[in-house]
C-alpha positions in Angstrom: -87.3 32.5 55.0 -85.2 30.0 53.7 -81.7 28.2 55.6 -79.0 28.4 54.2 -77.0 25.8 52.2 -74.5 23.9 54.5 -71.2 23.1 52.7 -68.6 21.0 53.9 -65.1 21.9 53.0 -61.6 21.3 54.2 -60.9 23.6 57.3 -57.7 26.6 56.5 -56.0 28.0 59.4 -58.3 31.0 59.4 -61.0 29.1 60.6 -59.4 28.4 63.5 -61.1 31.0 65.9 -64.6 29.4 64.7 -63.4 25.9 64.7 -62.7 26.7 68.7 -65.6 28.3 69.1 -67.6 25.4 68.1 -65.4 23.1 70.7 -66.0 25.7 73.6 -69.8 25.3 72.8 -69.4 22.0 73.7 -71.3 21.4 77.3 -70.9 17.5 77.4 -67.1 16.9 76.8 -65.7 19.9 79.2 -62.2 19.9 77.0 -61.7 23.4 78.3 -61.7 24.9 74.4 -60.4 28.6 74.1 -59.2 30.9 71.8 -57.1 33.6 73.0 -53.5 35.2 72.2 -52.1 32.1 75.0 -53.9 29.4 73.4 -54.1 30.4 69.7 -50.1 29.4 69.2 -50.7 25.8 70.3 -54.3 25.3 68.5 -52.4 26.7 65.2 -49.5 23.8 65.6 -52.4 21.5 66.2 -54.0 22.5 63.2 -50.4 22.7 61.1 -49.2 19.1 62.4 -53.1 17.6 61.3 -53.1 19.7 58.1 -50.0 18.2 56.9 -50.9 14.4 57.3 -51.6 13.1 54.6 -53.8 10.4 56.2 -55.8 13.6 58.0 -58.5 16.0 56.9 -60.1 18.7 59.6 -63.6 19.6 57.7 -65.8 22.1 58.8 -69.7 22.8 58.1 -70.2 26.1 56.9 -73.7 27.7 56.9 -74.6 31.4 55.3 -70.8 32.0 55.5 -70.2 31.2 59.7 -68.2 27.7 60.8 -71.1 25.6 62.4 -69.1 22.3 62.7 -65.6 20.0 62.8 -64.7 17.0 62.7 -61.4 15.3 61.8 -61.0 12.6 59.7 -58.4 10.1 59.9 -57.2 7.4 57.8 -55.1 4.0 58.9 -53.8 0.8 58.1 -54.3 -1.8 60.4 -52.9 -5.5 60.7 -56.5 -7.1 61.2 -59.2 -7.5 58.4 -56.3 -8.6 56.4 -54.5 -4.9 56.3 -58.0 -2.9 56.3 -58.1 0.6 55.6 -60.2 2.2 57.7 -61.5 6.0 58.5 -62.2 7.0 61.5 -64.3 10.4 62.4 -62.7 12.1 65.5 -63.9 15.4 67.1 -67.3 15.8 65.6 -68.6 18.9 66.8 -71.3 20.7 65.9 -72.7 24.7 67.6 -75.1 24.5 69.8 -77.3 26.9 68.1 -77.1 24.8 65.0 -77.8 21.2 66.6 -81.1 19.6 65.1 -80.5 21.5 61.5 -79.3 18.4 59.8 -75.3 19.9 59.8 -73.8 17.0 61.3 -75.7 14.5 58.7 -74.6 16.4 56.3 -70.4 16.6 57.6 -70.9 12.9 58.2 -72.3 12.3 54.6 -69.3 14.4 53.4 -67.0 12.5 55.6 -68.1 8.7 54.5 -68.1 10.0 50.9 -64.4 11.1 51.5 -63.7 7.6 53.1 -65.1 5.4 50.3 -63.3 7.1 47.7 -60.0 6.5 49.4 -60.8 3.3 49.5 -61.9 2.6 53.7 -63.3 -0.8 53.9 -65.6 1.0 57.1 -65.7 4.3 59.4 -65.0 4.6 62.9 -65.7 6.7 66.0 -65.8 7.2 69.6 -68.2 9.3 71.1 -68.0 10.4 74.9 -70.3 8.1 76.5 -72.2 11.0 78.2 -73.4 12.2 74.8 -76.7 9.9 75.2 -78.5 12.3 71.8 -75.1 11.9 70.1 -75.6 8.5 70.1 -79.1 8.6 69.1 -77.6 10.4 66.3 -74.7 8.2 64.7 -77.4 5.1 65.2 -79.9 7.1 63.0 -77.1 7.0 60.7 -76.5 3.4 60.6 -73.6 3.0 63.3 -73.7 0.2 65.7 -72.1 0.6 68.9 -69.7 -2.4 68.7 -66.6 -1.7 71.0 -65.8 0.2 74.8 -63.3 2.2 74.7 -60.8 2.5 77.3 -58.8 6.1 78.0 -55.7 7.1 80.3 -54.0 10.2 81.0 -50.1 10.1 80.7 -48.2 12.2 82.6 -45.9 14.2 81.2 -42.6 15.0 83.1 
């Protein structure tokens, strides 16, 4: 029997109940992903607010027509590497029952193709530092874990 084709594509506000779905699968992270009638108001102004930067691109991996993974791409200016333009991958998710089918290679592929041809002098990303295969993964892939990241809740009053 032969697997279906994965194609990578930019993410439309009806794939928003599968692009949640994929985030809920996620047994590392514990974000607390759900789509309901309460959350579905602030995921779509999520999804509007990304959508409409022009510096931001939310891809999914679709395989025999069902969402099997996310990730957000991001582009930036900085002040080092003499004004660098750099992509960085954010929220790289892929289903559970699709892990170990290539998908992710192939949205990361699709995502560094995107990245060199707007110009991005290197790609980016954090990864949760509990996702031990995930890291596996990205080094297969030619990342090198070079930084630590550092994270703080805000309070919001």
């Amino acid at each position: 029997m032969a697997v279906p084709s994965v194609v990578v594509r930019l993410a439309v506000e009806a794939d928003l109940p599968s692009i949640i779905g994929v985030l809920a699968d996620d047994d590392v992270g514990g974000h607390g992903d759900i789509w309901n009638e309460e959350t579905a108001p602030v995921y779509r102004a999520a999804f509007r607010e990304i959508a409409e930067d022009r510096n931001s691109e939310i891809l999914v991996a679709e395989q025999g027509g069902v969402v099997r993974g996310v990730l957000v791409l991001r582009f930036q200016r900085g002040l080092t590497d003499r004004g660098g333009f750099k992509a960085i991958l954010q929220s790289v998710f892929v289903s559970a029952a699709a892990r170990g089918a290539g998908i992710g290679r192939v949205m990361v592929g699709e995502a560094e193709r995107r990245a060199r041809e707007r110009g991005a002098s290197r790609l980016e990303l954090l990864s949760n530092k509990k996702r031990l295969d995930a890291h596996r993964f990205y080094r297969t892939l030619g990342y090198a874990q070079s930084h630590e990241g550092f994270r703080k809740k805000l309070a919001t009053d």
